[in-house]
N, C-alpha and C positions, 0 to 999 in steps of 0.2 A: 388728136390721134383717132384712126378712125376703127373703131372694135368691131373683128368678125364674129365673135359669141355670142349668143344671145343669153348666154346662162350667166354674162358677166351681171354685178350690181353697183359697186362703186368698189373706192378704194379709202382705205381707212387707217387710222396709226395701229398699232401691234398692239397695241392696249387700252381700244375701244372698247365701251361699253355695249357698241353698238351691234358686234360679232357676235356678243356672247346673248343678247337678246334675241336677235336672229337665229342664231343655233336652236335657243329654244324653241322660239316659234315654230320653226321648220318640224320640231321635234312633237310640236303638239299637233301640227299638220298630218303627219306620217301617223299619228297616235290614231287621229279622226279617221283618215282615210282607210287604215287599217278595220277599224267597227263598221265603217262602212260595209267591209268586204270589197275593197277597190285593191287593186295589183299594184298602183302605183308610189312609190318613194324617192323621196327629195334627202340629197348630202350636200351639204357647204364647206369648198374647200377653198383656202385661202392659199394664194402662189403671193412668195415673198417678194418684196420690191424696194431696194436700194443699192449702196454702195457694192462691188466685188473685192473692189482690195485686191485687186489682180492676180484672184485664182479661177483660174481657166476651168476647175471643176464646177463651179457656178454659175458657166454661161447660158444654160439652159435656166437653172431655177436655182435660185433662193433659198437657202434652209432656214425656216422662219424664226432658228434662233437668231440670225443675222440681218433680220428685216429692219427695216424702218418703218417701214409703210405695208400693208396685202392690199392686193385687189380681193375684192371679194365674189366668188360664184357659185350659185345653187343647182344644181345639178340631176336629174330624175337619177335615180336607182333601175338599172337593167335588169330582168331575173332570164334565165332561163326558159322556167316553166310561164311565162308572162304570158299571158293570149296576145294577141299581133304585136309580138316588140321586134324590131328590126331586124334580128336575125333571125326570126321566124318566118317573115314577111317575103325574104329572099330565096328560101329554099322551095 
């Protein structure tokens, strides 16, 4: 299947190890970046992936107490006040 996202990373079972070490990473990442004095921040959000059980309120997403699987994706943090972030860029 062919992925439009670039912020996708894999897909993984519900209660991988491997989510909860990447959350942190990312967390020590935004910690760095933060001393820095850099604007920039990373969120990891998982979209659920399995069965619907044919409720129609599910067709877009997954409520990940119903997952079997997430994909996983890291995401930058938008601000506002952010020197050229994309809604700045346009006005």
């Amino acid at each position: 299947m062919k992925r439009t996202s670039t912020a996708y990373l894999a897909t993984y079972e519900t209660n991988s190890p491997v989510i909860k070490d990447l959350r942190k990473f990312v967390s020590k990442c935004n910690r760095m970046l933060k001393e820095d004095g850099r604007p920039e921040r990373y969120y990891v959000k998982l979209h659920g992936r399995g069965r619907r059980f044919g409720n129609r309120k599910w067709k877009q997403e997954l409520p990940l107490a119903f997952a079997e699987k997430v994909d996983v994706y890291v995401y930058e943090r938008y601000s506002w006040n952010k020197p050229n972030s994309p809604i700045e860029s346009d006005l």
